[in-house]
C-alpha positions as CSV (number, residue, x, y, z in Angstrom):
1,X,124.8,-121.1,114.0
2,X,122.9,-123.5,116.1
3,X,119.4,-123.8,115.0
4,X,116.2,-124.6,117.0
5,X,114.9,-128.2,118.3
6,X,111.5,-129.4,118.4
7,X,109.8,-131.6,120.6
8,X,105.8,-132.1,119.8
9,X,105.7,-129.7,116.9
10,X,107.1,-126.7,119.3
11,X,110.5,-124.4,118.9
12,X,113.3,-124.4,121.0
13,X,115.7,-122.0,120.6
14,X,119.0,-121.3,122.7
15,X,119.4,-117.9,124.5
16,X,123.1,-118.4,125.6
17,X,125.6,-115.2,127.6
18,X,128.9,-116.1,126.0
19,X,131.6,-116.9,129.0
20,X,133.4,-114.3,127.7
21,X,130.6,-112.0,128.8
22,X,131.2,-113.2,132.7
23,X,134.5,-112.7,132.2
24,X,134.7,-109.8,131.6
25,X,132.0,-108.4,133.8
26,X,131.9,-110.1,137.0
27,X,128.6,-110.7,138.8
28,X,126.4,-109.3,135.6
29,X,123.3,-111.3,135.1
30,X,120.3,-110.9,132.6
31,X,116.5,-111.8,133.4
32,X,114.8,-113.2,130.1
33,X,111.0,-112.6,130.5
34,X,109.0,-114.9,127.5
35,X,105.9,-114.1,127.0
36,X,103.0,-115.7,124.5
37,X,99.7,-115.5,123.2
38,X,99.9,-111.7,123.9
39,X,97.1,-109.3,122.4
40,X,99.6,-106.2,121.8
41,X,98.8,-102.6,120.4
42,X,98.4,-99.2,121.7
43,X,98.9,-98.2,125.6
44,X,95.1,-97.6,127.3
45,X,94.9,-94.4,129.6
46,X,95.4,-96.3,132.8
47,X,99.0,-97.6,131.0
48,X,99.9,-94.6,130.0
49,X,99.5,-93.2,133.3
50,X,101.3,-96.0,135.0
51,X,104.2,-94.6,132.6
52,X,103.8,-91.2,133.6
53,X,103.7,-92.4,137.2
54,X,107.1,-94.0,136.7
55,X,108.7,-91.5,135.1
56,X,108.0,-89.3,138.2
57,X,109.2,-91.7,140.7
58,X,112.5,-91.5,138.7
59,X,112.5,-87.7,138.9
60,X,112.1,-88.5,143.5
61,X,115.1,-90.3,143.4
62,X,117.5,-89.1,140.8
63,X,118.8,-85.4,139.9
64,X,120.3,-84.5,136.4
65,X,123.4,-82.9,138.2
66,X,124.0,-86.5,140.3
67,X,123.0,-89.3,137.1
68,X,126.9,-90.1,136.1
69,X,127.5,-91.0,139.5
70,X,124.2,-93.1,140.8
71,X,125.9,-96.8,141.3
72,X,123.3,-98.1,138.6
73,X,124.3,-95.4,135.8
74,X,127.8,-95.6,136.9
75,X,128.3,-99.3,136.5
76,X,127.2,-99.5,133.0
77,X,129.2,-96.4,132.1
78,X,132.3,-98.3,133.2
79,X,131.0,-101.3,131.8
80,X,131.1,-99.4,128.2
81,X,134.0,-97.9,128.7
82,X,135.7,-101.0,129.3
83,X,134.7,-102.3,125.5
84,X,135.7,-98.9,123.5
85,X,132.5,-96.7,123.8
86,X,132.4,-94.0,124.9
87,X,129.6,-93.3,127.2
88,X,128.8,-89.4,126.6
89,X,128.2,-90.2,123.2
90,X,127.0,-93.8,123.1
91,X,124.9,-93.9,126.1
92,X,123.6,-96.6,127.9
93,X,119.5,-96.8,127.6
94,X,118.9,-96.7,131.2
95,X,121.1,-93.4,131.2
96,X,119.1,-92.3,127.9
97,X,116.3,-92.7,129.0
98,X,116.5,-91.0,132.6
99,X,118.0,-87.8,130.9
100,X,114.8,-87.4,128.6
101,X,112.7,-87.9,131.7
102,X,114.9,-85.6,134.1
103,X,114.5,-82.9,131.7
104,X,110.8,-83.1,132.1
105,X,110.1,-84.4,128.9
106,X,107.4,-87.8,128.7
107,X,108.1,-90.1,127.2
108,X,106.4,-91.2,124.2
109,X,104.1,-94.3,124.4
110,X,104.8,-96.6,121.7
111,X,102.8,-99.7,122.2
112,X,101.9,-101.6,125.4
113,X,104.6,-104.1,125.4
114,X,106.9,-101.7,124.8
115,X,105.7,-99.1,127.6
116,X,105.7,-101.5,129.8
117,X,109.6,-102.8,129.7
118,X,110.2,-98.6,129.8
119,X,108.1,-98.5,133.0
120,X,109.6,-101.3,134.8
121,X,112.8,-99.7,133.2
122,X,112.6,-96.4,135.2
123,X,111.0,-97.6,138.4
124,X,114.1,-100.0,139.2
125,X,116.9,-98.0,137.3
126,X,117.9,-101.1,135.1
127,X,117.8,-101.6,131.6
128,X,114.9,-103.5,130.2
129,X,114.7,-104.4,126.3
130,X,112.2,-106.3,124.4
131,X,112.3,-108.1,121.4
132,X,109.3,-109.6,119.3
133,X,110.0,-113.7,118.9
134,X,108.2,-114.2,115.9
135,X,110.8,-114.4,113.1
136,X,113.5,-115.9,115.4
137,X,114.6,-119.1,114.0
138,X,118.3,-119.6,115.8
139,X,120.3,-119.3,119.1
140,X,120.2,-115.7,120.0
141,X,123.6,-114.8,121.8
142,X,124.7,-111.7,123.7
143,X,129.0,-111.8,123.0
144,X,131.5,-109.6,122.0
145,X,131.1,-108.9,118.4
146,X,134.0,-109.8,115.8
147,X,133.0,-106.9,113.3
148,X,131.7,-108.4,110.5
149,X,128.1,-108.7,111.6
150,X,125.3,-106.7,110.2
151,X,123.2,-104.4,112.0
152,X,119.7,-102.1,110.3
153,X,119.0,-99.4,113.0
154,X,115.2,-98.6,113.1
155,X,115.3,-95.3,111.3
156,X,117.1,-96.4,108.4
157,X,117.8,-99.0,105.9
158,X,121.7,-99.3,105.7
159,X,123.5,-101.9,107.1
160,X,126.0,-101.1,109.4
161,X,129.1,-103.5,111.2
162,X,129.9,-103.4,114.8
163,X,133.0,-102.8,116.2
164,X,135.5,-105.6,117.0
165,X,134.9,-106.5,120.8
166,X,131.6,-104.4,121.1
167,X,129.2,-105.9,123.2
168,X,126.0,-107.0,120.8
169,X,123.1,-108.8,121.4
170,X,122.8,-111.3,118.2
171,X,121.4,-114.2,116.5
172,X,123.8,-115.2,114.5
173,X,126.0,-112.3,112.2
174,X,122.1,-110.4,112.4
175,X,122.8,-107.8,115.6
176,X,119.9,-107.1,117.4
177,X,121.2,-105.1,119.9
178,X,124.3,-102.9,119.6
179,X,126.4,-101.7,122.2
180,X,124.5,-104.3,124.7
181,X,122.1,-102.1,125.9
182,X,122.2,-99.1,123.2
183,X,120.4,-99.6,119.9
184,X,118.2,-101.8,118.7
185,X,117.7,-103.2,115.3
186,X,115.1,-104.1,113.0
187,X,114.7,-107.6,112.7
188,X,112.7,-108.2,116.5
189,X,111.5,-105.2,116.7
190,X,107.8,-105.1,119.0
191,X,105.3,-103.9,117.1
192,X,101.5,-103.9,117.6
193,X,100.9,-107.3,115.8
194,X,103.4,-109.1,117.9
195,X,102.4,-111.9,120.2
196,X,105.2,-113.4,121.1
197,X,107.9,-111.8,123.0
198,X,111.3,-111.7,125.1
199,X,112.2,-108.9,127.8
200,X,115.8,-108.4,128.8
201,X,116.2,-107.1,132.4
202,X,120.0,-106.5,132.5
203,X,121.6,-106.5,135.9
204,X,125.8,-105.2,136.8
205,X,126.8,-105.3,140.5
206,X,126.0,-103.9,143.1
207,X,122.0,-104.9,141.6
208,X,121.1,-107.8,143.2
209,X,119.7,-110.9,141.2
210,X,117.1,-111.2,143.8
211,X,115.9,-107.2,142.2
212,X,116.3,-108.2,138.5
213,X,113.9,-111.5,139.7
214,X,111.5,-108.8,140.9
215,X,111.4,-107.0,138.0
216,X,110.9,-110.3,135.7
217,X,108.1,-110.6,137.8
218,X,106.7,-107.7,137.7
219,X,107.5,-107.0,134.2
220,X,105.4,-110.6,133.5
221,X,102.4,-109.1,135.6
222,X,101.8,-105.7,134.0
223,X,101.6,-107.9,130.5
224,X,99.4,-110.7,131.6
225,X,97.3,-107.7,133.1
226,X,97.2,-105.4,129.8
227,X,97.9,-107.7,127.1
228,X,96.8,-111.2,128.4
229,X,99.3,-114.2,127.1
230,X,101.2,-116.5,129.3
231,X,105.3,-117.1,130.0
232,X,108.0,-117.7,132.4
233,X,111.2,-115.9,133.5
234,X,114.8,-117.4,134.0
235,X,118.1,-115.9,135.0
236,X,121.0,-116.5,132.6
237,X,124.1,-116.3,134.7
238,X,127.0,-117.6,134.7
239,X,126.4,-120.5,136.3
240,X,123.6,-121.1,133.9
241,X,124.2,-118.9,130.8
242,X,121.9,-120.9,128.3
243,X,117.9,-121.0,128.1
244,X,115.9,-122.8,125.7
245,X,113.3,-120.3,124.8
């Protein structure tokens, strides 16, 4: 496991797509938003109602009856074919996500940071993840798992292994992410007291890099606005598939 460098006192730690990634799914690219000195904790009125706002511009421009097929649910259901899920049962979060919405249900607003990926989430039709930086010490890698990794869902304590060329977000054997874009863990989750984080903007063809770049942006703008802090965005890709974050 590759552990962070320092220069002046500060972390550096690599946030690296394995090649096998590309490989295996051309043209993919994933937006890193990292964001610091944020001032998280519960959604105010005028966040929550930028959530509700996005949740209905889903409802314009999807229909329950047409999801599978929409080129941005249907590329990742492919994609998770293509590694041994099965996508009616393991869903991908964008998918999730715009069922519970589509059925008229809101969404529940968890904490600002975390209502804001969702937002940016449903008004591109991309997945958007975020994961608290505060007790990540080593590279972080998103690979195909070998199976002996451990993963600790959120609602419970027992330690499950992934599934031998599962895609999985991880640093090191710890899985933060299963299924790329399915569960997360644990370990970084974002919780109210967090003030350092990372937001994962995933993007499969035909999404253009130049849209998940737009929704780094805007995904840095709504926290600046609501939360305060300061960051950056890069595009891992596979011409450039390591960060130092």
């Amino acid at each position: 496991m590759a552990k962070q460098a320092r220069t002046n006192g500060k972390q550096h730690i690599p946030f690296t797509v394995a090649a096998e990634i590309f490989a295996q799914f051309p043209g993919y690219v994933r937006g890193v938003v990292i964001m610091e000195g944020l001032s998280n904790g519960p959604s105010s009125e005028e966040l929550v109602e930028l959530l509700r706002g996005a949740e209905e511009s889903l409802r314009a421009q999807l229909t329950m009856e047409g999801l599978p097929e929409h080129p941005r649910i249907a590329s990742w259901r492919e994609a998770y074919r293509s590694f041994g899920a099965k996508p009616t049962k393991f869903r991908p979060s964008i998918e999730a996500m715009a069922r519970r919405v589509l059925k008229n249900d809101k969404l529940p607003s968890i904490n600002a940071v975390v209502d804001i990926g969702n937002i940016v989430s449903l008004r591109h039709i991309l997945p958007a993840g975020g994961h608290a930086m505060d007790a990540v010490t080593h590279e972080i890698r998103l690979r195909l798992a070998t199976g002996q990794e451990e993963f600790i869902p959120l609602d419970s304590e027992q330690v499950e292994h992934p599934l031998p060329g599962e895609v999985i977000f991880a640093e090191g054997n710890t899985v933060l992410t299963r299924r790329w874009t399915w569960r997360q863990g644990k370990h970084t989750l974002v919780v109210p007291e967090t003030t350092a984080v990372e937001v994962n903007i995933d993007g499969l063809p035909p999404v253009p890099t130049s849209e998940i770049e737009e929704a780094c942006r805007e995904v840095m703008s709504v926290i600046e606005t609501f939360c305060g802090g300061s960051g950056r965005y890069e595009i891992l890709s596979e011409a450039s598939p390591t960060i130092m974050l």
